[in-house]
N, C-alpha and C positions, 0 to 999 in steps of 0.2 A: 402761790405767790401773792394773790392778791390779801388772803387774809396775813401777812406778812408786812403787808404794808398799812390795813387799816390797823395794825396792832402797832405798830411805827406810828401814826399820825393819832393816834386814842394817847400812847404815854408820852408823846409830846402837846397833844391837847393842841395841834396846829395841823391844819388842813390844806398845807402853803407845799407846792415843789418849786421851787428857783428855777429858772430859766436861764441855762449857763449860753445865750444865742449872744455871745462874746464876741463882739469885732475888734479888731484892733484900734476903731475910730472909737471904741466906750473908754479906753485906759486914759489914766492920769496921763497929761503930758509929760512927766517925770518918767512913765516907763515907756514913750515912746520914741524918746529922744535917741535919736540916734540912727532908729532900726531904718533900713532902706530895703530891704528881701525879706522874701518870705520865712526862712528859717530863724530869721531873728522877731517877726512878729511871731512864730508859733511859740519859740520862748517867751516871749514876752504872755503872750496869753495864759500859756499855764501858768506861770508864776502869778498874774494875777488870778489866775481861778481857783489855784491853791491858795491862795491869802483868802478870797472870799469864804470859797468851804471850811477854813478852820475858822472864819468868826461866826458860821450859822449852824455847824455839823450840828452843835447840841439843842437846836429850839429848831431845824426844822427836820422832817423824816424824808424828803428827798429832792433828788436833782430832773431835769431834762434838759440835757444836751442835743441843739440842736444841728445838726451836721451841718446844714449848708453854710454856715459860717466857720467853717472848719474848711470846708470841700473848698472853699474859694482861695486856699493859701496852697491849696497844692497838696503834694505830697508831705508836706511838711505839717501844714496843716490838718492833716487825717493823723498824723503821728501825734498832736495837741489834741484829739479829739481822743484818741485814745488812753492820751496819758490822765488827760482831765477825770475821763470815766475811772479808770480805774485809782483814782485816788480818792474822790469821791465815793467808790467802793471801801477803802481801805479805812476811811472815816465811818465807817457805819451807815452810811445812807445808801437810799433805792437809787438807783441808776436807769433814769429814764432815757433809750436815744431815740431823739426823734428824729425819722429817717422818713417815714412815712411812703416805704418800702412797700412794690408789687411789679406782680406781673402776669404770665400765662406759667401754667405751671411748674415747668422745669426751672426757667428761672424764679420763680417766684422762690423754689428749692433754695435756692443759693443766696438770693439774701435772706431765708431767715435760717441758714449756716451761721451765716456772717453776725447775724446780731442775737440770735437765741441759741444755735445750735452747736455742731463742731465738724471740721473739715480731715479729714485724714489723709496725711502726706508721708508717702513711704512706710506703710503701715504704723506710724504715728499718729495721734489724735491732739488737734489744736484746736484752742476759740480765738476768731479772730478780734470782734469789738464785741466781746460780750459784755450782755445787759442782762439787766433783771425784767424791764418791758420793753417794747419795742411799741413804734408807732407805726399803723400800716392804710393803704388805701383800700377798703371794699370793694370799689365801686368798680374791678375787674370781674365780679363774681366769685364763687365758692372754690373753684379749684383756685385761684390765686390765692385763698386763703388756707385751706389744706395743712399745705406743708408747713403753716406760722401755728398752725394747731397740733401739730405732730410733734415739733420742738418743743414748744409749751409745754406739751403733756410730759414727755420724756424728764426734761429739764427745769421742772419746776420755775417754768414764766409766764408771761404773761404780754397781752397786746392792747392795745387801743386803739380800735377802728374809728376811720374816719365817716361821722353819722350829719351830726350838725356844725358845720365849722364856722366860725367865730367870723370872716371875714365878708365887708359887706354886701359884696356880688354870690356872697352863698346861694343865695332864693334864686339866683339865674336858672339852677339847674336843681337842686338841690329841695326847693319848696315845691315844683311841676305837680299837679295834681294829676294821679293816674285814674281809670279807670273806675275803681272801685272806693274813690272818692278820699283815700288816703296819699297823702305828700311820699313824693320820692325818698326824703329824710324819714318818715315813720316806716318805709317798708325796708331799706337799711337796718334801722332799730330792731326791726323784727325777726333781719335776719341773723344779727350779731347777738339775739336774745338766742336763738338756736344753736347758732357756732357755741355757745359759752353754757349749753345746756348740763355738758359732763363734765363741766370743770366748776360748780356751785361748793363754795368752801362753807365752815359753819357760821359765817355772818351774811351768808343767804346771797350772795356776789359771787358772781366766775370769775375768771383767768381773763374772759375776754369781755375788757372793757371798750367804753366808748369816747370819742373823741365832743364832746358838747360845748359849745362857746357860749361863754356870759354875757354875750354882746345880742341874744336872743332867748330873751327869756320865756317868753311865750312858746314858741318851741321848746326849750327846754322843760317846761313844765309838764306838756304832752309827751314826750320822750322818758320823763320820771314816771310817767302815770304807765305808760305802756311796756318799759322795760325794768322792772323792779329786780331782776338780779341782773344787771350792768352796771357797773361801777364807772362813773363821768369822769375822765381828765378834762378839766376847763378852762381853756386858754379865754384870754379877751380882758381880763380883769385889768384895770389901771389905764396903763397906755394908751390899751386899743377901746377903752369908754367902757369899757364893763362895771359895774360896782358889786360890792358886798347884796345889797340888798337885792337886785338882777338875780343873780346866782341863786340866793337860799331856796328857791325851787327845786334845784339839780338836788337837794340833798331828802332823806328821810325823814320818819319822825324822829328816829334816835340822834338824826346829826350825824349819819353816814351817806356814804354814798358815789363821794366824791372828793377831788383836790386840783386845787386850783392854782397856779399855772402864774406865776409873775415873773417877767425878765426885765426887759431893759428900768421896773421901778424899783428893781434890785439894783441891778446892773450899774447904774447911770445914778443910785437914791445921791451919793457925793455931789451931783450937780444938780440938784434940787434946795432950794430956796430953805425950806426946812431942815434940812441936813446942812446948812453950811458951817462949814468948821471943824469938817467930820473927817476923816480921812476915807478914802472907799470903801472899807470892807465895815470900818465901825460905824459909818451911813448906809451900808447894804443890812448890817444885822440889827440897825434901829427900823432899817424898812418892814424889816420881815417880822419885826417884834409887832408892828404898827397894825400889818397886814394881817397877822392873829388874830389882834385885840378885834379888827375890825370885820374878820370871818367870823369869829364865837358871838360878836354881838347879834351879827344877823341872822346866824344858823341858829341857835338857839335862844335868843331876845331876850 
């Protein structure tokens, strides 16, 4: 899966996945008028997250849909999360959920059913929120990861553990210097360098990627130096204070490596001073056009 995707972001010559973390406080007032329940924001949601992905399907190679702003409407909302994904699918793009999904091992089983694998009911075979990646926590150890490597294998997908995350209380636990003088994030690295050792496709990358934020560059650049077949998903750029220039560490010398992670300066680009006048989606796909121009300048200069 993974070489799948970098051959998706090489013929789009864009290193961008969208961030569909869609609340219903991001919608024009226009589509929100009205709605008082849940079931009328989850329409509302898809309907705009359909309008987005048909103004970017063709300039970017893919999405990440993030549950918890789906999980917060309910049941109705999980029914918007799944419809988003699989339209999104239907357009041509990767389908990232970020779920960032674990546990002890039998559960752990069961959600990567739910997001990679397939459930059999009455001798029937179903997927329930099937993805092309999935996001996952490490930090329960190896058998919670297990079963997200057994589906992958079978199912041609893919994951991305969580190694250095992008948010500023990460180094709480996360930088802790062990014993043998390496950070709690490089021995993570090291172990997700292992999980991903029988899944290396031929652009020298596994199945099991890493979770890296561009909000810490300097770790990230230790983390490219020590895990040369893990592929980075990089959240933090825009919003959360990441830049272009931060990130070009996460990437190789070809300009692989990784793909980076914008929401709400997609999401929200209509209510930005430079986009004014735009309508959402034709300010989301001037964002994404922006957010290229301004990857390729600093991964390859």
């Amino acid at each position: 899966m993974i070489d799948k995707l970098i051959e998706k972001i090489e013929q789009k010559q864009n290193p961008t996945v969208v961030g569909l973390d869609t609340s219903f406080d991001y919608l024009p007032d226009e589509m929100r008028e009205g709605v008082n329940n849940f079931a009328g924001a989850a329409d509302a949601i898809v309907a705009f997250n359909k309008k987005l992905v048909d103004a970017v399907a063709d300039i970017v190679p893919a999405v990440k849909v993030q549950i918890a702003y789906y999980e917060m409407y309910g049941v109705e909302g999980m029914r918007a999360f799944y419809d988003t994904c699989r339209y999104a699918e239907s357009k041509g793009l990767i389908v990232m959920a970020d779920a960032k999904r674990n546990d002890i091992g039998a559960t752990a089983e069961c959600y990567a059913k739910a997001y990679l694998g397939e459930t059999v009911v009455g001798g029937k075979t179903y997927t329930a929120f099937d993805s092309h990646f999935l996001t996952v926590n490490g930090y329960l150890g190896s058998d919670g990861i297990k079963p997200f490597l057994g589906w992958m294998q079978k199912r041609d997908k893919g994951i991305f553990v969580l190694v250095k995350t992008s948010n500023k209380s990460s180094g709480e636990l996360q930088d802790m210097k062990l014993e043998n003088g390496k950070t709690v994030y490089e021995y993570m690295g090291a172990l997700v360098e292992e999980w991903g050792k029988d899944s290396i496709g031929k652009y020298g990358y596994s199945d099991v990627g890493a979770v890296v934020g561009a909000t810490h560059p300097v770790q990230a650049e230790i983390l490219r130096r020590e895990m040369p077949h893990t592929f980075f998903l990089i959240p933090g750029y825009g919003a959360q204070g990441g830049t272009a220039d931060d990130l070009k560490v996460c990437f190789d010398k070809n300009g692989r490596g990784g793909i980076v992670n914008s929401s709400r300066g997609i999401l929200c680009a209509y209510r930005q001073e430079k986009y004014k006048g735009l309508s959402f989606d034709e300010a989301a796909r001037k964002a994404c056009e922006d957010m290229k121009a301004d990857l390729n300048r600093a991964i390859f200069g």
